[in-house]
N, C-alpha and C positions, 0 to 999 in steps of 0.2 A: 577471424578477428572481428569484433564488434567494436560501431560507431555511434556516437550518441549523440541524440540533439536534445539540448536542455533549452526552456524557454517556460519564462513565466510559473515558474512550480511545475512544470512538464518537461519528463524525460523519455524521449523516445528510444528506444534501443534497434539496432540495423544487424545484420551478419549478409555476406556475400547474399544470402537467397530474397534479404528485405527486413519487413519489420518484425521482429521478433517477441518483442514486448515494452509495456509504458509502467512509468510512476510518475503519482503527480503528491505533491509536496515540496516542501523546502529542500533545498540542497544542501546537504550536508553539511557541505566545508564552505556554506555561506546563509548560516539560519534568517540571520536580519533581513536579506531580502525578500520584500513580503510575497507572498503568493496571490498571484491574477485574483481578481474578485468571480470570474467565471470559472476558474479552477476549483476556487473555495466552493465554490455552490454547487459544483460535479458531486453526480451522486452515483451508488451502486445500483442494483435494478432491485434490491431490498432496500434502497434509501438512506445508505451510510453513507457519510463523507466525510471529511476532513475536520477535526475539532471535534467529532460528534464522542460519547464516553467510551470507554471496554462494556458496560452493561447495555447501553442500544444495542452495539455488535453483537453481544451476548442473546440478546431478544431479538433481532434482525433474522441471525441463522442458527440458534439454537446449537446443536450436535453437531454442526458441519464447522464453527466457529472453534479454531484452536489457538494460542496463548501460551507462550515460552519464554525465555531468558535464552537469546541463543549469545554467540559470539558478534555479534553486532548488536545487540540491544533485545529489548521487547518486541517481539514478532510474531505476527499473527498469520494465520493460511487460513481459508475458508474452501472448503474441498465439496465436491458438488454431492455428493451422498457423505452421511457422519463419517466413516472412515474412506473417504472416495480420493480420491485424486484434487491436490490442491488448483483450484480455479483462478483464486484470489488469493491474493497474501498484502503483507505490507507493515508497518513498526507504529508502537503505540509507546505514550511517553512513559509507562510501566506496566503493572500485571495486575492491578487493582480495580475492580468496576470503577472505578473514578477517574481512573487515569483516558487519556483521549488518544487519538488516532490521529499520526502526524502523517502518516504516510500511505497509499493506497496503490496495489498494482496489479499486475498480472504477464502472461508470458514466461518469457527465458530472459531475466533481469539479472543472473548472478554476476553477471562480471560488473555490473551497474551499482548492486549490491556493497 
């Protein structure tokens, strides 16, 4: 069973062995409250974060950068080789280079999801 700790735009994810995986962003089922100003300014190690467009992302990781409509929204994975296993993932507020990046993660987040 997983436990979570949400704080300030930050959600940790836990199972029996520890920590399993994070997202930082707004919470869902509570958008208005804002996100930490040090959360906002977290970046990837290619320099994306939070607010930034779908075309940065696009130009950040090229072919490793993927973009979908799934059953929760616009969701993106970023996988360490172009068809490699996803590293990063996280929801973007649609599928348009315009649209931005509300959300940013990594791990084993699905039941957080």
């Amino acid at each position: 069973m997983s436990k979570f700790l949400r704080w300030d735009g930050v959600m940790l994810v836990f199972s029996a062995d520890g920590l399993t995986g994070y997202l930082i962003g707004p919470r869902p089922a509570d958008p208005i409250t804002p996100v930490a100003q040090d959360v906002q300014r977290a970046t990837t190690v290619e320099g994306l974060r939070l607010g930034d467009s779908v075309e940065k992302a696009r130009q950040a990781y090229g072919a490793r950068f993927k973009l979908e409509e799934t059953s929760l929204g616009p969701e993106f994975y970023i996988a360490n080789e172009p068809d490699g296993f996803p590293v990063l993932l996280g929801f973007t507020t649609g599928l348009t280079d315009v649209d931005t990046v509300e959300h940013i993660g990594a791990g084993d987040i699905c039941a957080a999801r």
